[in-house]
C-alpha positions as CSV (number, residue, x, y, z in Angstrom):
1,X,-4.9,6.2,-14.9
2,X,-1.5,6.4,-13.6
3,X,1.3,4.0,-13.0
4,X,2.7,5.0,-10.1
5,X,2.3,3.8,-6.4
6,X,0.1,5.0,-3.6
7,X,1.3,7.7,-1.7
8,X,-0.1,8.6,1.6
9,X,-2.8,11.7,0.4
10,X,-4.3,9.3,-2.1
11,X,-4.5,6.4,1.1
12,X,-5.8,9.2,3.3
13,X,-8.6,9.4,0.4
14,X,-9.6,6.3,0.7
15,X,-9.9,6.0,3.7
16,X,-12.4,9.3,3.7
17,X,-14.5,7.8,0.6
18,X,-14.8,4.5,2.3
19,X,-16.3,6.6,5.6
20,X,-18.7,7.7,2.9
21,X,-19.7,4.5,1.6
22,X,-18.3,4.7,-1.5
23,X,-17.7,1.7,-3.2
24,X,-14.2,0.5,-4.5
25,X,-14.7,1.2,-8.5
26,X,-16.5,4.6,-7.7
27,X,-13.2,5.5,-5.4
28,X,-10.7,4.2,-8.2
29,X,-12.2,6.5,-10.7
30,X,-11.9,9.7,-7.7
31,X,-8.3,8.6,-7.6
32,X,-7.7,8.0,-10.6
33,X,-6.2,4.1,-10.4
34,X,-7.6,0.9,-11.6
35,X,-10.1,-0.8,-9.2
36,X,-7.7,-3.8,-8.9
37,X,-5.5,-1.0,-6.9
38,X,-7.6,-0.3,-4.9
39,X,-8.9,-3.9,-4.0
40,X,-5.7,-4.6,-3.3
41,X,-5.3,-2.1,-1.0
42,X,-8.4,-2.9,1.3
43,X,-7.3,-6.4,1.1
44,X,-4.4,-5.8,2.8
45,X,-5.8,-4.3,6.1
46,X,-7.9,-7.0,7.2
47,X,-9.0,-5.2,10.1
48,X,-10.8,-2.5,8.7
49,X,-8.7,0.1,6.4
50,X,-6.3,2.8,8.1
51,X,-4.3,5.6,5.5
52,X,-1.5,5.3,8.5
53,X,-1.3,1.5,9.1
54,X,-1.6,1.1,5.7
55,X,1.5,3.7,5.0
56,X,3.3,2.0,7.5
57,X,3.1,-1.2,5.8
58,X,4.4,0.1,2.9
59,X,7.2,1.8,4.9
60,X,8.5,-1.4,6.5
61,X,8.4,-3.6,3.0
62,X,10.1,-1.3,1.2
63,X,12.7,-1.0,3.7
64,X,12.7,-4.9,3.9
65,X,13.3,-5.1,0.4
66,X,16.4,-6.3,-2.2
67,X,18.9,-8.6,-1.4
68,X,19.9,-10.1,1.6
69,X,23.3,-9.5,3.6
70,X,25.8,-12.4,3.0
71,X,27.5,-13.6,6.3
72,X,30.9,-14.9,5.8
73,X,32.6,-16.3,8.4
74,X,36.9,-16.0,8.5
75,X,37.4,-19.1,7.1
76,X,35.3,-18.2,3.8
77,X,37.6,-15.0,3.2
């Protein structure tokens, strides 16, 4: 199993295997991740999964992430 995150081939994949009725454990092992991935990842779109909704999820919280801007005004310099 690796470590590493989702990229968009392995979410296009499971997308495809769920169109096949294949259940989360049996599409962890085709991917080679841990089930718990892959729940995850079908929690998150509660609307049915989509490999592009769900990449641009990811897109947007990894922009939004690390620390936030600190707004000084001129009195604080």
């Amino acid at each position: 199993m690796s470590c590493s995150r989702l990229t968009i081939t392995d979410r296009i994949k499971i997308e495809t295997y769920l169109k096949l009725g294949l259940k989360p454990c049996q599409i962890a092992s085709k991917i080679d991740v841990h089930k718990a991935t892959i729940s995850r990842e079908l929690r998150r779109c509660q609307n049915g999964y989509s490999a592009g909704l769900a990449q641009e999820q990811y897109d947007h919280r990894a922009k939004q992430k690390g620390r936030a801007a600190i707004s000084l005004n001129k009195s604080q310099w």
